[in-house]
C-alpha positions in Angstrom: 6.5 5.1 37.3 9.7 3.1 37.4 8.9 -0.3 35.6 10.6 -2.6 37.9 7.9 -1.2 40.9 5.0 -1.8 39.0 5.7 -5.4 38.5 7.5 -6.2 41.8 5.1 -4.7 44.3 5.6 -7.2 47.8 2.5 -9.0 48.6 2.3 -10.6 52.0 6.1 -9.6 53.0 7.8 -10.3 50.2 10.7 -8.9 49.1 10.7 -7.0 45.7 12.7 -8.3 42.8 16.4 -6.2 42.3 15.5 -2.6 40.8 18.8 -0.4 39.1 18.2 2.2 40.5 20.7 3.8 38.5 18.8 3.6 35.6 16.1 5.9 36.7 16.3 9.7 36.6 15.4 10.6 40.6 13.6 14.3 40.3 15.2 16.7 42.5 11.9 17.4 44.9 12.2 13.8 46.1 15.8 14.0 47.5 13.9 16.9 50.1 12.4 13.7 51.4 15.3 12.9 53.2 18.5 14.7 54.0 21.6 14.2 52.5 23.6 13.3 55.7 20.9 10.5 56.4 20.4 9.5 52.9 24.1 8.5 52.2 24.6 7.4 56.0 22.2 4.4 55.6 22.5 4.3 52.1 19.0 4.8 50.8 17.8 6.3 47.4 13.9 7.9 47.3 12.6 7.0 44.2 8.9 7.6 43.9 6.3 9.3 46.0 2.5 8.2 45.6 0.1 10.2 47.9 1.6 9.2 51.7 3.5 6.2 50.0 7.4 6.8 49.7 9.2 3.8 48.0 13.2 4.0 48.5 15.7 2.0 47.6 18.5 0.1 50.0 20.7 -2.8 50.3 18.5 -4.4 52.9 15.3 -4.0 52.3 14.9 -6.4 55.4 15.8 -4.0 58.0 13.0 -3.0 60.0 14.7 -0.7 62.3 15.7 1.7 58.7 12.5 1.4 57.5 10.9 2.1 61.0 13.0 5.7 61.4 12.3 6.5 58.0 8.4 6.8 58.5 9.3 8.7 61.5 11.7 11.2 59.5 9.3 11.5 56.4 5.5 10.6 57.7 4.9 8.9 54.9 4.6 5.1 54.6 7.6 3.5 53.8 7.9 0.8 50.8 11.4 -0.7 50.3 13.1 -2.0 47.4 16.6 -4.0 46.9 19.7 -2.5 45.2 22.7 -3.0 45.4 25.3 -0.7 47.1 27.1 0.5 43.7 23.4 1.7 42.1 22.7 3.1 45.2 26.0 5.2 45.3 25.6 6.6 41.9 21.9 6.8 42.3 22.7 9.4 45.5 25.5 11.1 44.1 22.7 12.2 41.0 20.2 13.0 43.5 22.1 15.3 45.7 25.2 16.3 43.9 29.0 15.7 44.6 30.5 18.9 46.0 33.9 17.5 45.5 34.2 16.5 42.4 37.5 14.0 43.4 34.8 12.1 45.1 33.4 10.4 42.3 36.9 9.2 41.0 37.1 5.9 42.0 33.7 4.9 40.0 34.8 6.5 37.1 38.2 5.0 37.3 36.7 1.8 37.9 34.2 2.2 34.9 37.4 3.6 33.1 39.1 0.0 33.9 36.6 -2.3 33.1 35.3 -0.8 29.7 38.9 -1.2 28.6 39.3 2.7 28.1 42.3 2.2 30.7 44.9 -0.1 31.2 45.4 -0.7 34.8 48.9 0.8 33.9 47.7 3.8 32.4 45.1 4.4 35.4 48.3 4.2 38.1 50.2 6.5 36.2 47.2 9.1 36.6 46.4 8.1 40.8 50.1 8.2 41.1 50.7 11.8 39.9 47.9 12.9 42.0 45.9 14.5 39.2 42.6 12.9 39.7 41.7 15.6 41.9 41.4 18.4 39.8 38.8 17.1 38.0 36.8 20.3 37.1 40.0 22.4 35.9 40.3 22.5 31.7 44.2 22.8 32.0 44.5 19.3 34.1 43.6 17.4 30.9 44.2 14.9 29.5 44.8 13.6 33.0 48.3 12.3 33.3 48.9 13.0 29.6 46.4 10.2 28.7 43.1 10.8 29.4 40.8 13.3 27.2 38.1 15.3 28.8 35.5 13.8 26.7 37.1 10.2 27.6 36.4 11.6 31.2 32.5 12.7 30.8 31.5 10.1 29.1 33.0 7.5 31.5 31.0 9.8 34.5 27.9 9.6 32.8 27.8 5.7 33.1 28.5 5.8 36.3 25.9 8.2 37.0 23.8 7.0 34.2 23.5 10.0 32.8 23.3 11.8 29.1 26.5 13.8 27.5 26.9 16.6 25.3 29.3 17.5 22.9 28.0 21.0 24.2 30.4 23.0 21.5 27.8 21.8 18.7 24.7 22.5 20.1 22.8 26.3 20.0 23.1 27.9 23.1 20.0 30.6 23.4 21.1 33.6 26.1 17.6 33.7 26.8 17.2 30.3 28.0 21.0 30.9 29.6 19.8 33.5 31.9 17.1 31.7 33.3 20.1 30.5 35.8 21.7 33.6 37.4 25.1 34.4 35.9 27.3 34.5 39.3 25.8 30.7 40.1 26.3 29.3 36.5 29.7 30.4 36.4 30.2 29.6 40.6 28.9 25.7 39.6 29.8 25.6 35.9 26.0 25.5 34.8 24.4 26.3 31.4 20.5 26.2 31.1 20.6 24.5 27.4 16.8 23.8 26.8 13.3 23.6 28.3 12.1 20.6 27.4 8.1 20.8 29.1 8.6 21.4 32.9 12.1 20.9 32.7 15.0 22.8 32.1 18.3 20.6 30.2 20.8 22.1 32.1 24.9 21.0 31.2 27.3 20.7 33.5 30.7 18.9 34.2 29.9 17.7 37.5 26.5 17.0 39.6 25.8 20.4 41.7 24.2 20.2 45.0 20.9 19.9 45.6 20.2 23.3 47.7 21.5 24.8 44.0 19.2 22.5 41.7 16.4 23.3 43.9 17.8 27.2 43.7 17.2 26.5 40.1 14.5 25.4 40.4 12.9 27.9 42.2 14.2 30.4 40.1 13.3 29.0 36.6 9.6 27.1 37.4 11.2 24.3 35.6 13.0 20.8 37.0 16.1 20.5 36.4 17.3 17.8 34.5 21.6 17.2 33.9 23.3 16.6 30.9 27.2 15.9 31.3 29.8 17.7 29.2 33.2 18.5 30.0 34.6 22.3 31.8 36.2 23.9 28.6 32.8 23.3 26.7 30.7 24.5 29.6 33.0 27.7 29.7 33.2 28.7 26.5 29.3 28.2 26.2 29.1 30.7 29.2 31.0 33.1 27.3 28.5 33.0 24.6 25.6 33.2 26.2 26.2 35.9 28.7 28.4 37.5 27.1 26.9 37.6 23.7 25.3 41.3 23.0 21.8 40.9 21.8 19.1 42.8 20.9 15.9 43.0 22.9 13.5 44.7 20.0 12.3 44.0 16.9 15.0 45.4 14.1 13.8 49.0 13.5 11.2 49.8 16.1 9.7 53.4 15.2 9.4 55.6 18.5 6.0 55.6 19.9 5.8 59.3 20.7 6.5 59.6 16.9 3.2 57.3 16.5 1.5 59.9 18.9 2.4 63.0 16.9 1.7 61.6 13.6 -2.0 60.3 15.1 -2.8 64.4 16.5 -2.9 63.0 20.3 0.1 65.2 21.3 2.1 68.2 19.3 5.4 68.8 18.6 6.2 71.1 21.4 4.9 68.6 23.9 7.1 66.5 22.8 10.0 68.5 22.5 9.6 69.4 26.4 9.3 65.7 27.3 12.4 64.6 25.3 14.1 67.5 27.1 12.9 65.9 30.8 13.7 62.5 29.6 17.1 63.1 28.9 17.5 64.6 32.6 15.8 61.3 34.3 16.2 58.9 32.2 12.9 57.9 31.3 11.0 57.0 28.2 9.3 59.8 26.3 6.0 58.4 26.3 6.0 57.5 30.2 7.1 62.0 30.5 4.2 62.4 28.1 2.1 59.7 30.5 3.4 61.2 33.9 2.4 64.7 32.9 -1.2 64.0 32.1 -0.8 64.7 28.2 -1.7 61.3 26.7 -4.0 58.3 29.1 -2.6 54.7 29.5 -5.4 53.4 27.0 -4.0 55.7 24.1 -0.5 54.5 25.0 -1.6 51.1 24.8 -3.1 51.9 21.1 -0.4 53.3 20.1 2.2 50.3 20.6 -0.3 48.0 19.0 -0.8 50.4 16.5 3.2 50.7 15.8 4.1 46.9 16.5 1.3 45.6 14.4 -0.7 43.7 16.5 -3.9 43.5 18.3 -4.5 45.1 21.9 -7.1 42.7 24.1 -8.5 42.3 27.6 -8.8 39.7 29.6 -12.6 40.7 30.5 -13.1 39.9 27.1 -10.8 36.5 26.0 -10.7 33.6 27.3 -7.7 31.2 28.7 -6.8 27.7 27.6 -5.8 26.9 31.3 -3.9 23.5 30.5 -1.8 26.1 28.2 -0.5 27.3 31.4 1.7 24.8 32.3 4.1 25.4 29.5 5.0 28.6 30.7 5.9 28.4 34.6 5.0 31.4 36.7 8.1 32.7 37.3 9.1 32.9 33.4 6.0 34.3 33.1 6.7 37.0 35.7 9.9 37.7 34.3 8.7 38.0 30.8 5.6 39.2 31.1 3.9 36.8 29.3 0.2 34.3 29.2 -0.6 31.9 26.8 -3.8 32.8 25.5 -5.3 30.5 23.4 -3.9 27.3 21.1 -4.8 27.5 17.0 -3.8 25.2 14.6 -1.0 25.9 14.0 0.2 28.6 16.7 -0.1 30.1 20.4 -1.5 33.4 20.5 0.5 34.7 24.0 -0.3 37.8 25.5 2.4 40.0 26.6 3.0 43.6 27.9 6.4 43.8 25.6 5.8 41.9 22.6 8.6 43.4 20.9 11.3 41.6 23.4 12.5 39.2 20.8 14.7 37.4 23.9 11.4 36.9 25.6 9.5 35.7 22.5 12.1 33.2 21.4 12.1 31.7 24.7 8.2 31.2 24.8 8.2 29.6 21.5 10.9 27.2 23.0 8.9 26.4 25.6 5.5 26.0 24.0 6.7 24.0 20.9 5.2 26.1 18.7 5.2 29.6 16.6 3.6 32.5 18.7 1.1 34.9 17.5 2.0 38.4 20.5 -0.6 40.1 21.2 -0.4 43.1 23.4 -1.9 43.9 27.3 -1.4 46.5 29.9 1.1 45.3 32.7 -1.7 46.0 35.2 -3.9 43.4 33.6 -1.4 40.9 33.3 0.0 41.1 36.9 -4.2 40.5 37.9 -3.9 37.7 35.4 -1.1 36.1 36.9 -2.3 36.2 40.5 -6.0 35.1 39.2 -4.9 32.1 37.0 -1.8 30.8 38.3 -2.5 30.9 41.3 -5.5 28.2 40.7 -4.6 26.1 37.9 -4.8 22.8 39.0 -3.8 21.7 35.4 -0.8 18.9 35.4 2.4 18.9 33.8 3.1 19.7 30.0 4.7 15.9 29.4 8.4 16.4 29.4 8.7 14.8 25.9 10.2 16.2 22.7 10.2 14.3 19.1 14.0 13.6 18.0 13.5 16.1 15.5 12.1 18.6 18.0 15.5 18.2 19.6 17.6 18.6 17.0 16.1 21.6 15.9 15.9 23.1 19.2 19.6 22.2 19.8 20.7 23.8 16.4 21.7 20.0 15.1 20.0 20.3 11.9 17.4 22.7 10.3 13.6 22.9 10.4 13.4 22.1 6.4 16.2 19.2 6.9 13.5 17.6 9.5 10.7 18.2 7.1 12.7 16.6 3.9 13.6 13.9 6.5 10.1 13.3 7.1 8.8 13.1 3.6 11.7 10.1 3.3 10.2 8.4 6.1 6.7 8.2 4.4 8.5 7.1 1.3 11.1 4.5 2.8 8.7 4.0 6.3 12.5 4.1 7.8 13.2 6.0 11.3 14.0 9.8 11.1 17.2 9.5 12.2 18.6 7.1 9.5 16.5 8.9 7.2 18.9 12.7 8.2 21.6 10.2 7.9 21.2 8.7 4.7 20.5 12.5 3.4 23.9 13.9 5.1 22.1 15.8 7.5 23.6 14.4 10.7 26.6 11.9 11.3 25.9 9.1 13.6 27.4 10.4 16.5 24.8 13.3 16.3 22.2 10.9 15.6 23.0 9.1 18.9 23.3 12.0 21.3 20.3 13.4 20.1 18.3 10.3 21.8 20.8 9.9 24.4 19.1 13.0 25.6 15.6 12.3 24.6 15.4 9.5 26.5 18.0 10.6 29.4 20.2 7.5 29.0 24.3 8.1 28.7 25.8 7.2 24.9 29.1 5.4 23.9 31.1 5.4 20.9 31.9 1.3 21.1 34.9 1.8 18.7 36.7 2.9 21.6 35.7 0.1 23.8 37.8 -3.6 24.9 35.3 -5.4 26.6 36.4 -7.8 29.0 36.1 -11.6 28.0 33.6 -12.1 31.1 31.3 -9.3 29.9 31.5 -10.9 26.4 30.7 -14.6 27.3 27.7 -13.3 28.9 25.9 -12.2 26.0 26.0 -15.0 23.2 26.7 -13.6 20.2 23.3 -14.7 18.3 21.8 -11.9 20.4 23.7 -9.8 20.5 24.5 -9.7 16.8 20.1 -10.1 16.8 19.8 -7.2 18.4 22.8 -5.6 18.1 23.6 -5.1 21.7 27.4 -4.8 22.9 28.4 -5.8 26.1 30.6 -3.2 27.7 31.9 -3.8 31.4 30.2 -6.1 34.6 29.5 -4.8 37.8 28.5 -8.0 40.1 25.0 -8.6 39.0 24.6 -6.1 36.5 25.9 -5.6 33.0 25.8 -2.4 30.8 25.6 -3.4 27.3 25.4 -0.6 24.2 22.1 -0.9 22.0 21.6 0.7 18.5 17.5 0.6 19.3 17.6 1.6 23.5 13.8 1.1 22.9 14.5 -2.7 22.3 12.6 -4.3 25.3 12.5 -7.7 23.7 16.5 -7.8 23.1 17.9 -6.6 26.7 14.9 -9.3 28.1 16.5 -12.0 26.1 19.9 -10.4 26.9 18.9 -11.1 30.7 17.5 -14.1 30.4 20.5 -15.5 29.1 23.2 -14.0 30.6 21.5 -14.3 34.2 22.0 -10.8 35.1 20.4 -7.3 35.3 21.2 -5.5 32.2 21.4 -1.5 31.8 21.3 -0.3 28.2 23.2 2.5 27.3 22.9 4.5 23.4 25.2 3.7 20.7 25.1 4.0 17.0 24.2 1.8 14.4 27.5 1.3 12.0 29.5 1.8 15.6 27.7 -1.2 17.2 27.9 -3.4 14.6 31.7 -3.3 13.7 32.5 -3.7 17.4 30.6 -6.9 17.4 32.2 -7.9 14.4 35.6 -7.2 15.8 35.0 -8.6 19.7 33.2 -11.6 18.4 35.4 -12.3 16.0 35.3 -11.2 12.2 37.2 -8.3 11.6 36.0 -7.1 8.3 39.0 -5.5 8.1 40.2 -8.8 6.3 37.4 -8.2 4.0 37.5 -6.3 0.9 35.3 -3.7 0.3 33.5 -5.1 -3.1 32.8 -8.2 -1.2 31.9 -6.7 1.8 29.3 -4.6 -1.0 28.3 -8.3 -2.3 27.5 -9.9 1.2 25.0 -6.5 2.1 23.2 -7.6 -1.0 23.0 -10.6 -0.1 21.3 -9.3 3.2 19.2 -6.7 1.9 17.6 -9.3 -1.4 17.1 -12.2 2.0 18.9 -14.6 0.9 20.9 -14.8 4.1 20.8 -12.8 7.1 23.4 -10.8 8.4 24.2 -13.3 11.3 24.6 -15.6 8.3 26.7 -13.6 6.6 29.2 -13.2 9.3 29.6 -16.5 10.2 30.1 -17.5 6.1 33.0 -14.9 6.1 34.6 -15.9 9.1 34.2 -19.6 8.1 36.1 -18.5 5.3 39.0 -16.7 7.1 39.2 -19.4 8.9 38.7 -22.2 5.9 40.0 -20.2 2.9 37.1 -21.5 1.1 35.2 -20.0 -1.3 32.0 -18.2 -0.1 29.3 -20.9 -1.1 31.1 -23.4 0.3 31.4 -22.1 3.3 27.5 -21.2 3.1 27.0 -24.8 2.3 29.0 -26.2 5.4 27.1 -24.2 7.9 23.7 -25.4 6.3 22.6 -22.2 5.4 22.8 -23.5 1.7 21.9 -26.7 0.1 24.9 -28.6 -2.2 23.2 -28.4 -4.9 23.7 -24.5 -5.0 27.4 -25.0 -4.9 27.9 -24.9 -8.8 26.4 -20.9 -8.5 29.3 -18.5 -9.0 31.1 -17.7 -6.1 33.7 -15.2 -4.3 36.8 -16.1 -2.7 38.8 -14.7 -0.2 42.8 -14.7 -0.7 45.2 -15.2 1.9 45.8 -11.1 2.0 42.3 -10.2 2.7 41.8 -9.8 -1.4 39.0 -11.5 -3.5 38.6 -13.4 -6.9 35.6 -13.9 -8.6 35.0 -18.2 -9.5 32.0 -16.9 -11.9 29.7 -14.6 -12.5 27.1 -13.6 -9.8 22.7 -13.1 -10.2 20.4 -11.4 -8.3 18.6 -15.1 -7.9 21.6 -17.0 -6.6 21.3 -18.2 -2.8 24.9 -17.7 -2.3 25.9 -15.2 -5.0 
């Protein structure tokens, strides 16, 4: 449930508190709620449905005559909540697509502007050729010679408040690729990336429709679930998944009618006449040797098991973890012939009428989490199956939830044993895994950050890039955001997107509201990346700092003897001062006089250092 509804639900006529809607992925099914035409007409967002309860958002939650024809449209009870006109745009142009892609221009361009990625120069050079209109074509980057594709996607995804990819790194699986017809991924520019639970990750350059999301997801059994990235990576990743020539056996499959000769249930000659027929229909051997009455079904059946290694079964005679279900929709189970059996400790055992279809086993353990165990069934049984069990569940949802390292193994980031040495550094050093694949060179921050951009379905900066306005600065002070490092990056009336190193935060982006008086969306950013964009916005460019004493102050931080906001205002009192470090400790209080005859650092007029003594590990100021 969206947090902001549980909290502001109206009591006696009251209106709600504001809710950014932006900030809140709106699942596909709901848009069918209300049409398109209607939705953007009176600009209303559905957000939630809760048995006959359908809470939407609008600009006037007050109007009685909208909510009125809205319980006539939808028979459901209506429950309205405020937002303002610019969530709600971006909130409807997620929920039901853009089909022309030059629509959504103007609040990128304006996102563009006020993050300081374009100079209002540099942005009527682009509307002034005309370019921003072909916004989906490769060849019109940069745009006006300026701006990058990537600049462009990730600009889009805070205005839509969605994730990004930098899809050229991350493992594209043909198997997962197909589960979207090839003539509509290539029509729409649409690559089915990952199953993640009951939905699919699905990257694409631009927001489709929502007659094809719900194609999708009629097709697939999953919900779709966007990922930005921009037209030459979606492309090429097309190119490799459908064009990429796989093989859809195990690696030196012995023929089964050799299996039957060698076990005396057909002779040579029988076979010899069947390959004969075979290679005038086009069938297999075994199904001439089946159609002509020579071997039964059940013998066929013992014979694959036999030659894949693997144990035959019937359902009269297993049972079925029903809540397994879930994780494989019916219609990839259809397609692949597939039902998860049972759960052990440490795999599925699936049963499947072609367990040697690596495509179709790679995909299952994708979609369960887990390694699979195959075991084999006749197709009759398993088409019985499907229409028995799926057809009368009534189990909920696998949660649509992945660890970060389930991600980045899954996406082809970093390897299964890099996660698992990762992990054994977290029990040592009780740090996250992601600093901990950092600090071991498994991942670069960027990585790191996009990673849990997804996970958590938020967009992701890289602040270097960024030039805040002064307005967006002055409304975080800089104790909390340096606190909790949080970045202010543009305003938008009431609301402010800031960048956040820990997304997770809670207790930061409330004090970041409380203070600044406005609602606050927090977007993914990485740690180093954060941090030296505070430095430099708020006012210490470490630049000016050498490197050993940059070395001495994180020392300083790490042993607590000052903090880091300490730190930074010592060194900038001393750019400013050009007093040596513990006297500029000592003027801000963070040190008492009497700690002044402690060696000491001081910074020269060019950014160099000398040392006034030697330092200890027990000095207060070094």
């Amino acid at each position: 449930m969206i947090p902001e509804l549980a909290r502001t639900a109206p009591e006696g006529g009251a209106v709600p508190s504001y809710v950014p809607v932006s900030r809140y992925a709106i699942r596909p099914g709901l848009a069918r709620h209300l049409p398109e035409a209607y939705a953007r007409a009176h600009k209303v967002v559905p957000l939630e449905r809760s048995g006959d309860l359908l809470t939407v958002a609008t600009a006037d939650p007050w109007d009685a005559e909208l909510l009125s024809s809205l319980r006539k449209l939808t028979a459901c009870e209506v429950r309205a909540v405020l937002s303002s006109e610019t969530e709600i745009e971006a909130a409807l142009d997620r929920a039901y697509g853009v089909s022309d892609p030059a629509a959504l221009w103007p609040i990128v361009s304006r996102v563009l502007l006020e993050s300081g990625l374009l100079t209002p120069h540099q942005l009527s050079v682009i509307e002034r050729d005309g370019l921003a209109p072909s916004l989906l074509r490769a060849e019109s980057f940069p745009l006006g010679g300026i701006l990058p594709e990537a600049d462009y996607v990730e600009a889009l995804g805070l205005a839509l408040y969605l994730p990004h990819l930098r899809l050229d790194l991350w493992k594209v699986y043909p198997v997962v690729a197909e589960l979207i017809p090839q003539k509509l991924a290539e029509e729409w520019l649409l690559l089915a990336l990952l199953p993640v639970g009951r939905e699919l990750v699905v990257a694409s350059p631009a927001v489709p429709p929502q007659s094809v999301l719900d194609e999708i997801g009629t097709l697939s059994g999953l919900e779709p679930r966007l990922a930005l990235c921009t037209p030459s990576e979606v492309r090429r990743a097309l190119e490799r998944a459908y064009g990429a020539a796989r093989q859809g056996t195990v690696d030196g499959e012995r023929p089964l009618w050799r299996e039957l000769t060698s076990r005396g249930l057909v002779d040579e000659e029988d076979v010899a006449g069947a390959r004969t027929i075979a290679m005038h229909t086009g069938e297999r051997v075994e199904d001439v040797l089946l159609r002509l009455g020579l071997v039964s079904e059940r013998q066929l059946l013992e014979a694959r098991a036999r030659l894949l290694r693997t144990e035959l079964v019937r359902l009269d005679r297993v049972s079925v973890e029903r809540p397994l279900l879930s994780a494989i929709p019916q219609p990839i189970a259809r397609r692949h012939r597939c039902l998860p059996l049972r759960r052990l400790s440490n795999k599925v055992v699936v049963a499947m009428a072609n367990p040697e279809r690596k495509d179709s086993l790679e995909l299952i353990q994708l979609l369960l989490g887990q390694p699979v165990e195959p075991v084999l069934i006749s197709d009759g049984e398993l088409e019985e199956a499907f229409t028995r069990l799926y057809g009368a569940t009534g189990t909920g949802a696998e949660p649509s939830w992945l660890r970060l390292g389930e991600y980045l193994v899954r996406g082809g980031r970093v390897t299964a044993e890099q996660v698992a040495e990762g992990l054994k550094r977290q029990r040592e050093t009780r740090a996250r895994l992601g600093r901990c694949l950092l600090e071991l060179g498994y991942l670069d921050e960027d990585g790191l950050t996009e990673a849990l951009a997804l996970q958590l379905g938020i967009p992701w900066v890289s602040p270097r890039r960024y030039a805040p306005s002064r307005d967006a600065l002055d409304a975080i002070p800089e104790e909390i955001a340096r606190q909790h490092s949080l970045l202010p990056l543009y305003l938008e009336g009431h609301l402010i997107t800031v960048a956040a190193m820990e997304p997770q935060d809670t207790k930061g982006l409330q004090m970041a509201a409380q203070h600044s008086g406005l609602t606050v969306r927090v977007v993914a950013a990485g740690e180093a990346q954060t941090r030296a964009a505070i430095d430099r916005l708020y006012g210490v460019d470490l630049s000016a700092i050498s490197a050993e004493l940059r070395e001495f102050g994180d020392a300083l931080v790490m042993a607590g003897l000052l903090t880091r906001e300490q730190l930074l205002q010592t060194w900038r009192h001393q750019l400013q001062a050009g007093v040596p470090f513990d006297a500029a400790a000592v003027a801000l209080g963070f040190v008492s006089k009497t700690a002044t005859h402690r060696p000491s650092l001081q910074i020269r007029a060019d950014g160099g250092h000398r040392w006034t003594g030697q330092a200890t590990a027990s000095s207060p100021v070094g």
